[in-house]
C-alpha positions in Angstrom: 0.0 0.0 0.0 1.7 3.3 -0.9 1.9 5.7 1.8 0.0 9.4 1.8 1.6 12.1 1.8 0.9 13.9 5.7 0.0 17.0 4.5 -3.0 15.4 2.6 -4.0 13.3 6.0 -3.4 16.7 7.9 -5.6 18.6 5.2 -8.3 15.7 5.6 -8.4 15.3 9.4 -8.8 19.1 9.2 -11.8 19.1 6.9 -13.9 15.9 8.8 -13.0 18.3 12.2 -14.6 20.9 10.7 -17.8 19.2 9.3 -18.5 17.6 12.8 -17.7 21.0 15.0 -19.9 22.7 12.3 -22.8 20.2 12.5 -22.8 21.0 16.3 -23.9 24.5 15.2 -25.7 24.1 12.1 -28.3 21.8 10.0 -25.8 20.1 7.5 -27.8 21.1 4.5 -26.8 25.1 6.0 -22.9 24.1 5.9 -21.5 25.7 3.1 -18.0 25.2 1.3 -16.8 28.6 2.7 -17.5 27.4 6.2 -15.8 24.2 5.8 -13.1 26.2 4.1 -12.8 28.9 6.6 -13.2 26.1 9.6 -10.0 23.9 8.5 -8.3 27.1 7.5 -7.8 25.5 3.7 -9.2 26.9 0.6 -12.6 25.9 -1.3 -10.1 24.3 -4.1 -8.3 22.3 -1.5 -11.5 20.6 -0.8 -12.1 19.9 -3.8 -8.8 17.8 -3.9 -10.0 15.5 -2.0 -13.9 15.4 -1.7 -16.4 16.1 -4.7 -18.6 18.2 -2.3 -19.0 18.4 1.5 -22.1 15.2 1.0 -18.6 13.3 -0.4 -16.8 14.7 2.9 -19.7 13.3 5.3 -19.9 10.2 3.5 -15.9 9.1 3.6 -16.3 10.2 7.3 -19.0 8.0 7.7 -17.4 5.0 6.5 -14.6 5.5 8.1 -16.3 4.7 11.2 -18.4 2.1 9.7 -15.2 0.2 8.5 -13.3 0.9 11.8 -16.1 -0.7 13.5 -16.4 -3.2 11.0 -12.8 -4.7 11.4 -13.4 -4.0 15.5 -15.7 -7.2 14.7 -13.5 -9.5 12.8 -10.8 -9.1 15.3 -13.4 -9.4 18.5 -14.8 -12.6 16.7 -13.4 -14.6 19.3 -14.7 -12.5 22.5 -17.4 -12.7 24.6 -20.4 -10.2 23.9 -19.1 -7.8 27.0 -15.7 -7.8 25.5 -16.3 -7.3 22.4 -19.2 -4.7 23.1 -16.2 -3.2 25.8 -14.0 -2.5 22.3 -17.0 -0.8 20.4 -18.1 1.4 23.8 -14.1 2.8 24.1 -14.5 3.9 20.5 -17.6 5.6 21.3 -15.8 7.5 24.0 -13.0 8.3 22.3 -14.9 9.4 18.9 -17.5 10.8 21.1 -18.1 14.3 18.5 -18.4 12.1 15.7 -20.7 9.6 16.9 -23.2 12.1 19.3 -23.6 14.5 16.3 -24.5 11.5 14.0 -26.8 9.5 16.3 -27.9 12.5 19.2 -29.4 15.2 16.5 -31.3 14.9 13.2 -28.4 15.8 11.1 -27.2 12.3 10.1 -30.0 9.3 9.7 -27.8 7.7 6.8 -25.6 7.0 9.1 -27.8 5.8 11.5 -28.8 3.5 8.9 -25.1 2.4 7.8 -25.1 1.6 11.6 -27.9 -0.6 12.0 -26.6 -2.2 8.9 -23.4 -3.1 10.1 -24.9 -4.9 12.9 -27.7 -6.9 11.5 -24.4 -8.3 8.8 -22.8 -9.1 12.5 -25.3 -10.5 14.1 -26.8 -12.5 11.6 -23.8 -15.1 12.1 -24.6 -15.2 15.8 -28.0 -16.1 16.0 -29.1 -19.6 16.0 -32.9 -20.2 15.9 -32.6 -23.9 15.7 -32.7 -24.6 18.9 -33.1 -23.1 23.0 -34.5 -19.9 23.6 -34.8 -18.5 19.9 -35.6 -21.9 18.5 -38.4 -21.8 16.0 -38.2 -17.7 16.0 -37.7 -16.1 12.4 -33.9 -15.3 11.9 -34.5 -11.8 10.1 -37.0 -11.1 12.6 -34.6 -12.0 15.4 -31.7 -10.1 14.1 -33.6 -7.0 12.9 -34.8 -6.9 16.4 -31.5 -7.3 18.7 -30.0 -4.8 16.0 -32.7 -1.7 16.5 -32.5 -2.5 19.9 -28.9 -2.2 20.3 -28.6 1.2 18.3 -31.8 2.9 20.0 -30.0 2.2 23.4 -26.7 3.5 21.6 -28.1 6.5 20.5 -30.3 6.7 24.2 -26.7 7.0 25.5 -25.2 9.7 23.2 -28.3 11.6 23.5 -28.7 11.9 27.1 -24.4 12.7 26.8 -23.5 9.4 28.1 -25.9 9.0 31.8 -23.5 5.6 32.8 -19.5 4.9 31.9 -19.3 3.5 28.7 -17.9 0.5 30.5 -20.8 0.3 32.2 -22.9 0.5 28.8 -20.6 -1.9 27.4 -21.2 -4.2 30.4 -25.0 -3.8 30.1 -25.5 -3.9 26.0 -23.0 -7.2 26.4 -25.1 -8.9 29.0 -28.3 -8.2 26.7 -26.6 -9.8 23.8 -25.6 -12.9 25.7 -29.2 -13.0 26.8 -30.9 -13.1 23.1 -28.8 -13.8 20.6 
C-alpha cells in the first residue's frame, strides 16, 4: 500500500474536524464550502482535492467509522459479547463528536442506517434459531430486532451525553446480547 503524503492526511483530518464542529452548530444542509473552508483554515479548491462536495466529505467520514467498526468485529470474533461490546463502547468514547452528532441530533440518519446495517451483517452469524431460547423464532426477525435494539440504546446514550460509563454501557449492551442472541 503506498503511503499518503501527511499534509494530505493533515488537510483531511482538518476538513472531517470541521464538518462535525460545524454540524454542532448548524443543520448540515446550511454548511456551506466557505464554512468548511474557513473552519479547516484550507481553501474551497483544496477541498475539492479531496472530496467532490461536503455530501462526499460526510460520507468518507462515515465510512470510516463504519469500517473501523467493521474490522473492531472480525478481530473481537473470538470475544465474549461484554468484551467485544467493551471494544466498540471505548471507541464511542473516544470518537465521542463524531458519533453524538450522527446519532444525538437529526443531522445524520444515513448514518444511523449504515449503523444498523453493520450490525444486522454481525449478528446474523450469531444467532441460531434452531434450537433453546430463539428456536423456532424467524432469523430476520430475530436479528432486525436485537439490531434496533442495540442502536436505540446507543443512541439513548449519546443523547442523554453518556448517563452511565461507557464500560458500564458496554457491560449492560453485552449482557443483553448474551441474553438473546
Amino acid at each position: 500500500m503506498a503511503k499518503v503524503d501527511r499534509r494530505i492526511l493533515k488537510t483531511q483530518e482538518a476538513l472531517k474536524k470541521a464538518v462535525i464542529e460545524l454540524m454542532s452548530e448548524k443543520n448540515f444542509d446550511d454548511i456551506t464550502i466557505q464554512d468548511l473552508s474557513d473552519r479547516a483554515n484550507v481553501s474551497r479548491g483544496t477541498i475539492y482535492l479531496h472530496y467532490l462536495d461536503k455530501f462526499d466529505l460526510l460520507d468518507n467520514l462515515i465510512e470510516e467509522h463504519i469500517n473501523v467498526l467493521r474490522e473492531m468485529c472480525r478481530t473481537a470474533s473470538e470475544l465474549d459479547f461484554i468484551k467485544a461490546t467493551l471494544m466498540w463502547t471505548e471507541y464511542f468514547e473516544r470518537n465521542y463528536s463524531f458519533f453524538s452528532m450522527m446519532l444525538a441530533s437529526k443531522g445524520a440518519p444515513y448514518f444511523r442506517g449504515r449503523f444498523l446495517d453493520l450490525l444486522i451483517e454481525e449478528l446474523t452469524n450469531e444467532v441460531d434459531v434452531t434450537k433453546g431460547k430463539n428456536e423456532r423464532l424467524n432469523e430476520d426477525l430475530l436479528v432486525r430486532f436485537v439490531a434496533s435494539a442495540y442502536v436505540g440504546v446507543v443512541e439513548w446514550w449519546f443523547t442523554n451525553k453518556k448517563p452511565v460509563p461507557h464500560h458500564v454501557l458496554a457491560e449492560q449492551l453485552g449482557t443483553l446480547l448474551e441474553r438473546n442472541v
